[in-house]
PyMOL Python script that loads the backbone (N, CA, C, O; Angstrom):
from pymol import cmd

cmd.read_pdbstr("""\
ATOM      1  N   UNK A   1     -15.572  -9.033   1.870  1.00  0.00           N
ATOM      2  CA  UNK A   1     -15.531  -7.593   1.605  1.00  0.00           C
ATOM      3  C   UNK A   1     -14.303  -7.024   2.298  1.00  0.00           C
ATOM      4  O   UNK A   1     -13.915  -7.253   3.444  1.00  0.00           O
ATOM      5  N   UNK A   2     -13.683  -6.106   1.213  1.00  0.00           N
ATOM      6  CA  UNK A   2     -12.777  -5.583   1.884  1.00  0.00           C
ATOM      7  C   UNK A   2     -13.130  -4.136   2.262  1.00  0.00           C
ATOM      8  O   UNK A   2     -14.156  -3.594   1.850  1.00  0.00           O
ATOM      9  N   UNK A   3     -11.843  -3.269   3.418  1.00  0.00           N
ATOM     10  CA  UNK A   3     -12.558  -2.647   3.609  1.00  0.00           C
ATOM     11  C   UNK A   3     -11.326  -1.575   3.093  1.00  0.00           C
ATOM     12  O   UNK A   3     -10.145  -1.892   3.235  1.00  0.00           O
ATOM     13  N   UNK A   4     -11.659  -0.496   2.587  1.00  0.00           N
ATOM     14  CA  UNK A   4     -10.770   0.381   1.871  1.00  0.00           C
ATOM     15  C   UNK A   4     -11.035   1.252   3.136  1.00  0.00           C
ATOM     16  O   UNK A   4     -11.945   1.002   3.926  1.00  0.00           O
ATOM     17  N   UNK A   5      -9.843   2.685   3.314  1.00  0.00           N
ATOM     18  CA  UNK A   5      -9.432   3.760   4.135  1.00  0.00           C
ATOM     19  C   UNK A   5      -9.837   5.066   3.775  1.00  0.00           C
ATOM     20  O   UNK A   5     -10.054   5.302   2.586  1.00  0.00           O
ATOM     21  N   UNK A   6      -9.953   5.844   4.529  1.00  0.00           N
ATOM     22  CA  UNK A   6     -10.185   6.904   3.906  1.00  0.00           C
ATOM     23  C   UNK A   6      -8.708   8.164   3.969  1.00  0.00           C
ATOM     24  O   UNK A   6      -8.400   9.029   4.789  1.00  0.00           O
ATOM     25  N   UNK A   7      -8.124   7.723   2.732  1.00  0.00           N
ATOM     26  CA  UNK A   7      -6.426   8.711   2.874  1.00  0.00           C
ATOM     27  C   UNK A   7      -7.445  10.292   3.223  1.00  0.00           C
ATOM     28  O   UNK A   7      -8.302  10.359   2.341  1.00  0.00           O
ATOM     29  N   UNK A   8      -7.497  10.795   3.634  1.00  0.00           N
ATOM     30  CA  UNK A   8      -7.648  12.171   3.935  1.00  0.00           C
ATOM     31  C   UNK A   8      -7.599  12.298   5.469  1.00  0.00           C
ATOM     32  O   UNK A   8      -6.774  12.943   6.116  1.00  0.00           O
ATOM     33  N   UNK A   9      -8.597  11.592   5.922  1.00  0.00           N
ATOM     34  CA  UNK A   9      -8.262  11.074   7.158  1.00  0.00           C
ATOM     35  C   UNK A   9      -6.944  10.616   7.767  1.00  0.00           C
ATOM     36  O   UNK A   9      -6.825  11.004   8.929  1.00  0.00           O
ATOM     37  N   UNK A  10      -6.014   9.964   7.349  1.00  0.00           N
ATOM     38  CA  UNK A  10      -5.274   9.150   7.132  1.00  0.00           C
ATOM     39  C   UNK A  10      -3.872  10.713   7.354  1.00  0.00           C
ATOM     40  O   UNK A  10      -3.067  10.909   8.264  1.00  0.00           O
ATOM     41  N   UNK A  11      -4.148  11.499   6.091  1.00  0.00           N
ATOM     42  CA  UNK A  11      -3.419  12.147   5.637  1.00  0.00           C
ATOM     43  C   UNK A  11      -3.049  13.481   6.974  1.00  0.00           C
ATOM     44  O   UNK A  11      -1.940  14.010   7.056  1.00  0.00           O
ATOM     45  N   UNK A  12      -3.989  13.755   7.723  1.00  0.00           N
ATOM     46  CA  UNK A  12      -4.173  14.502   8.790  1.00  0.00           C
ATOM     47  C   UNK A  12      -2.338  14.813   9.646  1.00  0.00           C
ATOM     48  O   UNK A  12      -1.635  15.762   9.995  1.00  0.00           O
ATOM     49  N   UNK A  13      -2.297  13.109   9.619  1.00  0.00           N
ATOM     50  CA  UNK A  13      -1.162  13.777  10.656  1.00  0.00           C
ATOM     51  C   UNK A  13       0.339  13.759   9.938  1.00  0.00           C
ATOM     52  O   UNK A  13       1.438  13.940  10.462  1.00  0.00           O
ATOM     53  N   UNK A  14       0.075  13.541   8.866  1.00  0.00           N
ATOM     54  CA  UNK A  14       1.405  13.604   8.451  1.00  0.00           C
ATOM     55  C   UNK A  14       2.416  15.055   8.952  1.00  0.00           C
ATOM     56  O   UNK A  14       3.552  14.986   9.422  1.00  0.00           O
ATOM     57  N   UNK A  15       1.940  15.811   8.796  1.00  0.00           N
ATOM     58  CA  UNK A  15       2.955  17.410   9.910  1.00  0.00           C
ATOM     59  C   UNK A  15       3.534  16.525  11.118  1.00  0.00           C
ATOM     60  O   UNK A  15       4.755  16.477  11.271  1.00  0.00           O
ATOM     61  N   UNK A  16       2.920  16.024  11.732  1.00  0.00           N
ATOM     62  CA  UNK A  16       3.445  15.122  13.177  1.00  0.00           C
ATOM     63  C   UNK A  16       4.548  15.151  12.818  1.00  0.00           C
ATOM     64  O   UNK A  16       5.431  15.768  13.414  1.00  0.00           O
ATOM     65  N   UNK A  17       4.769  14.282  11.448  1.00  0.00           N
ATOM     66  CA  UNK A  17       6.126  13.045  11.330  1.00  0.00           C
ATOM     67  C   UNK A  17       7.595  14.133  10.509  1.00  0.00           C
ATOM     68  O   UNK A  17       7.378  14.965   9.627  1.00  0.00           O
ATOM     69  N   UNK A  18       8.479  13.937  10.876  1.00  0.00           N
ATOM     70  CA  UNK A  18       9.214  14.678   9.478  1.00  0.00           C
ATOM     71  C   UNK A  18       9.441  13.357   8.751  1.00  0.00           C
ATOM     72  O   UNK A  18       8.923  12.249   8.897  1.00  0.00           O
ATOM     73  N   UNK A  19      10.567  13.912   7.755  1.00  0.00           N
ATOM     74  CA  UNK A  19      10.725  13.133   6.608  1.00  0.00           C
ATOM     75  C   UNK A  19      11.280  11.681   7.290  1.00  0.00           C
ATOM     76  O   UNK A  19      10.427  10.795   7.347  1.00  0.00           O
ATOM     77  N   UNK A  20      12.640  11.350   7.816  1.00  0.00           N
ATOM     78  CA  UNK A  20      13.122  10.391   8.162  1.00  0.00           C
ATOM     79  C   UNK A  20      12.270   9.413   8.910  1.00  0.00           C
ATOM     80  O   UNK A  20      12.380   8.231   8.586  1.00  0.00           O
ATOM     81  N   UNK A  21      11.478   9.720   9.818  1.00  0.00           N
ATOM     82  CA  UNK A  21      10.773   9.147  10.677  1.00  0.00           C
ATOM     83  C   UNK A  21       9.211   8.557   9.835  1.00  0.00           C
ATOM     84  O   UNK A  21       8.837   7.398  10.017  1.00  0.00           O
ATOM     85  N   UNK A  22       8.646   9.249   9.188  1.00  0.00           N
ATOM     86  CA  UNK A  22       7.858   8.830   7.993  1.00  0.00           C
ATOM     87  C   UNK A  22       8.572   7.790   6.912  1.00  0.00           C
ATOM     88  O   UNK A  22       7.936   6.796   6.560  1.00  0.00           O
ATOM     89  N   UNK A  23       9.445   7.951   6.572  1.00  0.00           N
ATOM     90  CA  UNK A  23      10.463   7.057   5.833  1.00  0.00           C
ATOM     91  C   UNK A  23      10.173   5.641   6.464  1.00  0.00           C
ATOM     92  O   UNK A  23       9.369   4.849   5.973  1.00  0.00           O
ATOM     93  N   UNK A  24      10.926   5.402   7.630  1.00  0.00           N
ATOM     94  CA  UNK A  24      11.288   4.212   8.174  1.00  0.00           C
ATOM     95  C   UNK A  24      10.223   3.928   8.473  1.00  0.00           C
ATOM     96  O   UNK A  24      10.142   2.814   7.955  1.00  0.00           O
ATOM     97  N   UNK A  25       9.253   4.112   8.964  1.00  0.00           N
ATOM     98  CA  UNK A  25       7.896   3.508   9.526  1.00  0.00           C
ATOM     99  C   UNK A  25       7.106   3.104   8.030  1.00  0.00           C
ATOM    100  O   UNK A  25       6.353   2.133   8.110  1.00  0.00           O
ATOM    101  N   UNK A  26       7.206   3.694   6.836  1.00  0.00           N
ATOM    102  CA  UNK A  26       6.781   3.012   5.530  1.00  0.00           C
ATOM    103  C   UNK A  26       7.977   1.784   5.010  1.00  0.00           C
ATOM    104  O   UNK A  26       7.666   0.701   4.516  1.00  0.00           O
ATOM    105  N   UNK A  27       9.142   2.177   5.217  1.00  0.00           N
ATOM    106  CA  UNK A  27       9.768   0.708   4.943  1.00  0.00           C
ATOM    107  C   UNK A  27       9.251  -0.384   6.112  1.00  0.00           C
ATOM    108  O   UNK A  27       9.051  -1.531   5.711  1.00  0.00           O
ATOM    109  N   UNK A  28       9.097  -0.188   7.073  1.00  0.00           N
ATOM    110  CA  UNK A  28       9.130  -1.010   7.940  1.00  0.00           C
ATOM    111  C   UNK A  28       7.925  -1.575   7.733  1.00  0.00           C
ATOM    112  O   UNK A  28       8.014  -2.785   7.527  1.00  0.00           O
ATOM    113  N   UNK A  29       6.715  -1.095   7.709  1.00  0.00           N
ATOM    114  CA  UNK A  29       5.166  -1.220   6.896  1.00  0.00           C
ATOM    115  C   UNK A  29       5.197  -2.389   5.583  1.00  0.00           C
ATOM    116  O   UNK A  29       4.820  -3.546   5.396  1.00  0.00           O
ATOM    117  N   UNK A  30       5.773  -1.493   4.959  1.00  0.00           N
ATOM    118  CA  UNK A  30       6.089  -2.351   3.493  1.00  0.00           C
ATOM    119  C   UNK A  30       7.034  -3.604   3.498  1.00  0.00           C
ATOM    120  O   UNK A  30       6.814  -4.541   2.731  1.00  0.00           O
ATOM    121  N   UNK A  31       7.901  -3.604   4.218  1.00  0.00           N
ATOM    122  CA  UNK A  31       8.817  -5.058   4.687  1.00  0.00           C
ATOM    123  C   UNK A  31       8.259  -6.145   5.275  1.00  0.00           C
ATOM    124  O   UNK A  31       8.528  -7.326   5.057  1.00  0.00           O
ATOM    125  N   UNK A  32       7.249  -5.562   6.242  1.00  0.00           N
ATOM    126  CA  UNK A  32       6.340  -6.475   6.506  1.00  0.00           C
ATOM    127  C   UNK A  32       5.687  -7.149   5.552  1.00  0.00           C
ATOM    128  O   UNK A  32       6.063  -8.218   5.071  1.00  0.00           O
ATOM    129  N   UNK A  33       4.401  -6.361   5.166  1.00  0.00           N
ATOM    130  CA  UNK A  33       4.137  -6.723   3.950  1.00  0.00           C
ATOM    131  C   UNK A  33       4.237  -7.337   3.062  1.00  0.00           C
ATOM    132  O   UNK A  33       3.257  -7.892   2.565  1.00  0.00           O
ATOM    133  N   UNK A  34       5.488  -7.447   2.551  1.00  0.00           N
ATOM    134  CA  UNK A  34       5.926  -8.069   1.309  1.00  0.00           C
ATOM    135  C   UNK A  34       6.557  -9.525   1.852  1.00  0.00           C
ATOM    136  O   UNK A  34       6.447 -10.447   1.044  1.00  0.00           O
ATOM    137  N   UNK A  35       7.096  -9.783   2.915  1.00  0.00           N
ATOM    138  CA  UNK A  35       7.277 -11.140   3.272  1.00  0.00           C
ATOM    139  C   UNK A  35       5.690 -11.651   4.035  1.00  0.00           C
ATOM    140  O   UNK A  35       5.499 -12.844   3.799  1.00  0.00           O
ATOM    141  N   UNK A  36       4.744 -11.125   4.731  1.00  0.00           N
ATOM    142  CA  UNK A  36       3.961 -11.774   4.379  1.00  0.00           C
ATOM    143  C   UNK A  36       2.955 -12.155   3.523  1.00  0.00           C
ATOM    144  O   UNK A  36       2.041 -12.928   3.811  1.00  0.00           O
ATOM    145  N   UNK A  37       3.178 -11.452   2.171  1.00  0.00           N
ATOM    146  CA  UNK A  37       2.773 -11.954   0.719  1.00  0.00           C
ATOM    147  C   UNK A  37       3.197 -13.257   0.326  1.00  0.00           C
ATOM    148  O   UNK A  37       2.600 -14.241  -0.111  1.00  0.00           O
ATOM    149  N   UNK A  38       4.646 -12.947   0.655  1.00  0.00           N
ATOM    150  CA  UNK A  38       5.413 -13.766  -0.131  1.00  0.00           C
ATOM    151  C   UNK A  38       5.149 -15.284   0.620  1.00  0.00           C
ATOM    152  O   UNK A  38       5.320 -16.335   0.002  1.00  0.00           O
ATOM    153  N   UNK A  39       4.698 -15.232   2.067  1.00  0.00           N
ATOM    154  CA  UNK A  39       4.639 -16.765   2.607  1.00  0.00           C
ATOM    155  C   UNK A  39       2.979 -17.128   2.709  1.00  0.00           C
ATOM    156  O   UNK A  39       2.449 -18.013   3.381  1.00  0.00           O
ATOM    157  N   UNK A  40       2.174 -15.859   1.557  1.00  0.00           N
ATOM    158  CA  UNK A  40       0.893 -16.886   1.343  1.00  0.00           C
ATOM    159  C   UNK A  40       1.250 -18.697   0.497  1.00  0.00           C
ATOM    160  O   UNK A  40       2.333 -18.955  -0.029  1.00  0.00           O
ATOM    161  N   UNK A  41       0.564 -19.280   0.540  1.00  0.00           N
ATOM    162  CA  UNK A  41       0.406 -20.309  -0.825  1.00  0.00           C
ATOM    163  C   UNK A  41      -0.208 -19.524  -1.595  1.00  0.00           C
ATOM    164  O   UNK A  41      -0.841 -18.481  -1.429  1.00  0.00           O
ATOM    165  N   UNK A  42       0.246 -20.600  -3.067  1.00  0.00           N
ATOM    166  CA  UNK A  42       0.191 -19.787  -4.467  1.00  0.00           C
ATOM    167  C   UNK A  42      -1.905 -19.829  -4.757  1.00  0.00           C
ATOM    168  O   UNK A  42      -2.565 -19.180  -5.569  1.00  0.00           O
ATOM    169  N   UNK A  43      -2.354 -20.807  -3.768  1.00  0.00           N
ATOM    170  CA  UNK A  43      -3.855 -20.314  -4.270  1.00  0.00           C
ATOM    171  C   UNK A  43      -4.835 -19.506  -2.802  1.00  0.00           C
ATOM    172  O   UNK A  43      -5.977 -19.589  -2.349  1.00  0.00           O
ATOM    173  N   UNK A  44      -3.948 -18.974  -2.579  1.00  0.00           N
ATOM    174  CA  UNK A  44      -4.266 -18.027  -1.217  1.00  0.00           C
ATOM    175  C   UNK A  44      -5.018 -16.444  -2.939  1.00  0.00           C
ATOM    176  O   UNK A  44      -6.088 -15.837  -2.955  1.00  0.00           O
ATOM    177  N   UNK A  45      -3.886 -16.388  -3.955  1.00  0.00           N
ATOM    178  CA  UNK A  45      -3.601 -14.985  -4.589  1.00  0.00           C
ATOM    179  C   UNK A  45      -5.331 -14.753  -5.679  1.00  0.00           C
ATOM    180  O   UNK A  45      -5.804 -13.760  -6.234  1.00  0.00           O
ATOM    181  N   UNK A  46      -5.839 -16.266  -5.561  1.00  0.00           N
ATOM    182  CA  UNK A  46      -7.475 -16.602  -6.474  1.00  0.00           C
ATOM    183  C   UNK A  46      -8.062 -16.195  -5.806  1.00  0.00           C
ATOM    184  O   UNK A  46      -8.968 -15.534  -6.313  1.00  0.00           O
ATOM    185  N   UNK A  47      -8.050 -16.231  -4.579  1.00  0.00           N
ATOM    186  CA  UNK A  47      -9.160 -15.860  -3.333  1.00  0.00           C
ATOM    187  C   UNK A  47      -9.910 -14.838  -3.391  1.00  0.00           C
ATOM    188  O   UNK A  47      -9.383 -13.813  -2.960  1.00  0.00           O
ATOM    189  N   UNK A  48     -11.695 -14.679  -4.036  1.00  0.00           N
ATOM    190  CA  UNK A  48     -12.103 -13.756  -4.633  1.00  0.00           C
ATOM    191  C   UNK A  48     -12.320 -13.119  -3.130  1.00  0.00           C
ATOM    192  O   UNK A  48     -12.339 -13.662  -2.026  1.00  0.00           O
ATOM    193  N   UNK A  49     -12.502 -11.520  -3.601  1.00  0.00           N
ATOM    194  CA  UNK A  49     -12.716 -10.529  -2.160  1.00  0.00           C
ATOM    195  C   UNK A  49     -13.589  -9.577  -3.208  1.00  0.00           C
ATOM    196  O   UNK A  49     -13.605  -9.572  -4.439  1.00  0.00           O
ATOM    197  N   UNK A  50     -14.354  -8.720  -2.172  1.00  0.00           N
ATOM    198  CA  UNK A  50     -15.433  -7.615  -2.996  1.00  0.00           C
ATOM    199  C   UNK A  50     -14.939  -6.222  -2.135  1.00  0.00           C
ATOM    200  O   UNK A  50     -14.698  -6.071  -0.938  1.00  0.00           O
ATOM    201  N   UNK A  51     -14.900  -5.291  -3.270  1.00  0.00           N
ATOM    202  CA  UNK A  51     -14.040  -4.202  -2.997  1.00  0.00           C
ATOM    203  C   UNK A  51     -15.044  -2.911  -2.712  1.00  0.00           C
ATOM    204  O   UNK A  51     -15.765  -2.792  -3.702  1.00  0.00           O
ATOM    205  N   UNK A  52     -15.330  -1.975  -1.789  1.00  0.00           N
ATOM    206  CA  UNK A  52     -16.948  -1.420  -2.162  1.00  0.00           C
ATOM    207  C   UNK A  52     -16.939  -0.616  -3.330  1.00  0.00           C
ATOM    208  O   UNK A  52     -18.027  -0.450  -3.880  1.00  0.00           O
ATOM    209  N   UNK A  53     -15.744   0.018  -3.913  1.00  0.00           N
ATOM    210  CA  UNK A  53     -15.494   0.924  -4.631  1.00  0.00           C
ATOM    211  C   UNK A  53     -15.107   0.231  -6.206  1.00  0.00           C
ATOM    212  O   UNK A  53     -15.313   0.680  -7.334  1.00  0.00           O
ATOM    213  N   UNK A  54     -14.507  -0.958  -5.782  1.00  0.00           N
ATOM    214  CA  UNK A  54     -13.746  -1.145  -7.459  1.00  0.00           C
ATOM    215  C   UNK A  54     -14.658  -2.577  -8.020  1.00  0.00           C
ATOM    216  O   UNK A  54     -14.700  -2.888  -9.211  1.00  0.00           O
ATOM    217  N   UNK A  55     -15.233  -3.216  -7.115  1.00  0.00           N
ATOM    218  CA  UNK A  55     -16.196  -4.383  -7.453  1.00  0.00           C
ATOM    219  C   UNK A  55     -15.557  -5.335  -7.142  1.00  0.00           C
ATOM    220  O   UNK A  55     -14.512  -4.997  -6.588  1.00  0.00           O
ATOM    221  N   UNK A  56     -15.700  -6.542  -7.247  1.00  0.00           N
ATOM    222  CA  UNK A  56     -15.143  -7.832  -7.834  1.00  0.00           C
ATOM    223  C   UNK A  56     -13.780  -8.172  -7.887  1.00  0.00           C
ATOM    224  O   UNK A  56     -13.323  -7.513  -8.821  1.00  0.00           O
ATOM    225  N   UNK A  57     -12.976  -8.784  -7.433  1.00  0.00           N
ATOM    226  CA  UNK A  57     -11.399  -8.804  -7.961  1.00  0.00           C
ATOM    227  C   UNK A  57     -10.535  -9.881  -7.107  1.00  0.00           C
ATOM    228  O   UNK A  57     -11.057 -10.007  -5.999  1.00  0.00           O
ATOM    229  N   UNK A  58      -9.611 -10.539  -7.228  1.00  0.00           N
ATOM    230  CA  UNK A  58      -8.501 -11.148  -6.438  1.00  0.00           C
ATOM    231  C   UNK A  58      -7.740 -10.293  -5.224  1.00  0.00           C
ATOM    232  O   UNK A  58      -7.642  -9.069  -5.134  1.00  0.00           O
ATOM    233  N   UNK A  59      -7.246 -11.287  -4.345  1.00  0.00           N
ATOM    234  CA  UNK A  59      -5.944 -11.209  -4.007  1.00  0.00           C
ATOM    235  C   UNK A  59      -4.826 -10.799  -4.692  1.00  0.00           C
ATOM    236  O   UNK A  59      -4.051  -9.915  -4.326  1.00  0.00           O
ATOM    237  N   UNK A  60      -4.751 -11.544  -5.826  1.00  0.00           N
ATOM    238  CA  UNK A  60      -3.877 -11.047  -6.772  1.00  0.00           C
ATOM    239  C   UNK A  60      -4.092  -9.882  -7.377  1.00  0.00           C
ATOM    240  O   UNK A  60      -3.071  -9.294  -7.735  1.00  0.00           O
ATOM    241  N   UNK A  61      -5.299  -9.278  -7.640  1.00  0.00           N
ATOM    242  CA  UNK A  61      -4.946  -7.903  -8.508  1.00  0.00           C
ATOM    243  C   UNK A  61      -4.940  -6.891  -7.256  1.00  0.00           C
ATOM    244  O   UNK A  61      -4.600  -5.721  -7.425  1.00  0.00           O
ATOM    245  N   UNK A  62      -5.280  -7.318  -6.149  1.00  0.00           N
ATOM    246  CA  UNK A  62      -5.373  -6.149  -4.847  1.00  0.00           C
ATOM    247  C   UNK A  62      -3.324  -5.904  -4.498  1.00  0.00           C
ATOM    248  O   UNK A  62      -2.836  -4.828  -4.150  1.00  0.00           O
ATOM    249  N   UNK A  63      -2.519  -7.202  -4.723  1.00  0.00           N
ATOM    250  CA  UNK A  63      -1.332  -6.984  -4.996  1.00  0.00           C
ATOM    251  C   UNK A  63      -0.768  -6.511  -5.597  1.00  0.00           C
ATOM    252  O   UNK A  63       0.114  -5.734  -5.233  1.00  0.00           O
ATOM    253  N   UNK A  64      -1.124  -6.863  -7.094  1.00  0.00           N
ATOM    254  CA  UNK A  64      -0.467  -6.068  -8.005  1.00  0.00           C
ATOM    255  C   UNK A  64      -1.135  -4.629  -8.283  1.00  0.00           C
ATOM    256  O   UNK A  64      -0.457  -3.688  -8.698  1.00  0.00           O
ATOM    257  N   UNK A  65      -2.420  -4.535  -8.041  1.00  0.00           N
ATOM    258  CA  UNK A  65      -2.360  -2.454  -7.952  1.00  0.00           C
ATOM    259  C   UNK A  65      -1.731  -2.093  -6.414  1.00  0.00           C
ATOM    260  O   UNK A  65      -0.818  -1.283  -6.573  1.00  0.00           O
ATOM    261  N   UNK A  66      -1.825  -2.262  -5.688  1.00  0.00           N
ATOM    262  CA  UNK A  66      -0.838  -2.030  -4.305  1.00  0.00           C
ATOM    263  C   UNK A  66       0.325  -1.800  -4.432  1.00  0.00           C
ATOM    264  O   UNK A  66       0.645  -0.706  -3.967  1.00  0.00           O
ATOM    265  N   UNK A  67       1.340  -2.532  -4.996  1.00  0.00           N
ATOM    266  CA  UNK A  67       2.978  -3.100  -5.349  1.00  0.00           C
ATOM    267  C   UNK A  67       3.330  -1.840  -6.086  1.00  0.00           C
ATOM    268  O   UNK A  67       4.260  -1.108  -5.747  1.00  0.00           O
ATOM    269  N   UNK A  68       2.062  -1.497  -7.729  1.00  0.00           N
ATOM    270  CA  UNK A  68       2.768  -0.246  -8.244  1.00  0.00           C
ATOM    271  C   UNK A  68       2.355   0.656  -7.072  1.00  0.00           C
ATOM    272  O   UNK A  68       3.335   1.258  -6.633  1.00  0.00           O
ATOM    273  N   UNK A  69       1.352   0.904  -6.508  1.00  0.00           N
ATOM    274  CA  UNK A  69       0.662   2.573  -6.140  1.00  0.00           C
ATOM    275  C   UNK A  69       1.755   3.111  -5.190  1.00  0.00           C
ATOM    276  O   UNK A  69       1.962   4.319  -5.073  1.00  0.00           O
ATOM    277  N   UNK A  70       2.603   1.953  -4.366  1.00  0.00           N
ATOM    278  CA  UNK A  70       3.535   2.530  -3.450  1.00  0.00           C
ATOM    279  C   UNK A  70       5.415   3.252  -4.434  1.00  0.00           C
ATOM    280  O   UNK A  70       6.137   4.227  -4.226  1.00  0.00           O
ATOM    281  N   UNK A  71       5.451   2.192  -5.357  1.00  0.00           N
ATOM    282  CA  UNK A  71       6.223   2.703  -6.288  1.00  0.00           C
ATOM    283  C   UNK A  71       6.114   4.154  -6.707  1.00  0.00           C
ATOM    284  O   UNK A  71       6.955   5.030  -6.505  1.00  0.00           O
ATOM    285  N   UNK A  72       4.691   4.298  -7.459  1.00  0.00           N
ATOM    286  CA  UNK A  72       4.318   5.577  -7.695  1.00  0.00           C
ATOM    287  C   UNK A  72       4.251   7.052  -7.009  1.00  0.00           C
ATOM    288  O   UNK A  72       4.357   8.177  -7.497  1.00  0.00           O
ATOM    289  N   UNK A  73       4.077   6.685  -5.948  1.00  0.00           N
ATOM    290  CA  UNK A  73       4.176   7.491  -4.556  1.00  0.00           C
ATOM    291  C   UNK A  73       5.869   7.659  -4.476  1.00  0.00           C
ATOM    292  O   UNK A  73       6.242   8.806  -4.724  1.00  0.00           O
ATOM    293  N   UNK A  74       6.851   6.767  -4.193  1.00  0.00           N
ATOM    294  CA  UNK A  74       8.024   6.826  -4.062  1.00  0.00           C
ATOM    295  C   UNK A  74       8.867   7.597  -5.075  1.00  0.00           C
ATOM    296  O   UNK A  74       9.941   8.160  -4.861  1.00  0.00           O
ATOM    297  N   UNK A  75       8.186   7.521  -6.211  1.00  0.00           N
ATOM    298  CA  UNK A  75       8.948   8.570  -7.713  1.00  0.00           C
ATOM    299  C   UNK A  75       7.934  10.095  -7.047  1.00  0.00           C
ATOM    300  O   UNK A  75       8.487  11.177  -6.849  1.00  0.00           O
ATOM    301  N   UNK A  76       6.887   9.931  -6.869  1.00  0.00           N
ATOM    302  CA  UNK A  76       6.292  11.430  -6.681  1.00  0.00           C
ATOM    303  C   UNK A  76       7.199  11.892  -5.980  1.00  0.00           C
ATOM    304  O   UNK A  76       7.625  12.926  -6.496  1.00  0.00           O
ATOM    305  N   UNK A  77       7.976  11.503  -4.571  1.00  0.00           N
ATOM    306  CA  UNK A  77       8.277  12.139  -3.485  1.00  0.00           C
ATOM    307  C   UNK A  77      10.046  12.423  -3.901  1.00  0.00           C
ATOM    308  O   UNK A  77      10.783  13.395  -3.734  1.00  0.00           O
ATOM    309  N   UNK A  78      10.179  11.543  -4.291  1.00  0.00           N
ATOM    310  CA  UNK A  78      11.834  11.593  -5.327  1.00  0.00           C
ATOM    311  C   UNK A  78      11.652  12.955  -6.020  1.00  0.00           C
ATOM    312  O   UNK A  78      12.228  13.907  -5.493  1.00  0.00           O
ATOM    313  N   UNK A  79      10.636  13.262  -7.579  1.00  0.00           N
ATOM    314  CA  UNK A  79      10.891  14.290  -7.972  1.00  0.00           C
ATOM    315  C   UNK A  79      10.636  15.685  -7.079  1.00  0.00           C
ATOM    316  O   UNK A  79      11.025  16.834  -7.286  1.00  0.00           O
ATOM    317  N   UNK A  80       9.775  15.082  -5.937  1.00  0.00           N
ATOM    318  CA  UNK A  80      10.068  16.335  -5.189  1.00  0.00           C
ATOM    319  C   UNK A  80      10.987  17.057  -4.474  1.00  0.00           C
ATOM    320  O   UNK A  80      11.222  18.259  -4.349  1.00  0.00           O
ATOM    321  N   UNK A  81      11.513  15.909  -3.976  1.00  0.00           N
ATOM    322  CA  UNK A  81      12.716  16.065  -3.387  1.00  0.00           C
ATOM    323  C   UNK A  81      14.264  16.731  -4.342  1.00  0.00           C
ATOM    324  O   UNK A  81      15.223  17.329  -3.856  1.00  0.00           O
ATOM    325  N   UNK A  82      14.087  16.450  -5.416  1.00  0.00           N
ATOM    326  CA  UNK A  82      15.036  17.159  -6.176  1.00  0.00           C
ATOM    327  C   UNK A  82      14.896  17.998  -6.706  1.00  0.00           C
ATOM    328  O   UNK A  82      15.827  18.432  -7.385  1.00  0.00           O
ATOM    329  N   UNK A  83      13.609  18.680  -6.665  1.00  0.00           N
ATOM    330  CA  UNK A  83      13.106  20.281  -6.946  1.00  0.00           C
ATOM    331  C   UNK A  83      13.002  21.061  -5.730  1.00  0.00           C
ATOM    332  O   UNK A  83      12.649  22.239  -5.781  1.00  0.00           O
TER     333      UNK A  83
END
""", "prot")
cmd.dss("prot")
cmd.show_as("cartoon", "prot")
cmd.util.cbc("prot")
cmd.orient("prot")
């Protein structure tokens, strides 16, 4: 079982941070991340896990909805930034 967050909670201190400093601490987050994806083995990604909210699912699909949702977030904050 995995254990999902609660973003609202989560979301609280963002005023703390400004932009730059929020920036680098999500690349730095996400850099991590993605090299230690990348040095699972390839049947680490079958490895069933139970989600409380979404049911049933891989390693692999917990990656690939993860991989876009931060993308998605990164265009939200882009078009904001240019309005």
């Amino acid at each position: 079982m995995i254990q999902p967050f609660d973003q609202d909670l989560w979301a609280r201190s963002y005023a703390a941070y400004d932009a730059p400093s929020a920036l680098a601490v999500f690349s730095a987050v996400r850099d991590f991340n993605t090299k230690l994806i990348a040095s699972l083995p390839e049947e680490a990604f079958a490895t069933p896990v139970s989600h409380p909210e979404r049911g049933a699912m891989t390693l692999q699909t917990i990656v690939e909805t993860m991989g876009g949702h931060d993308l998605n977030h990164l265009a939200q904050i882009e078009k904001i930034a240019v309005n």
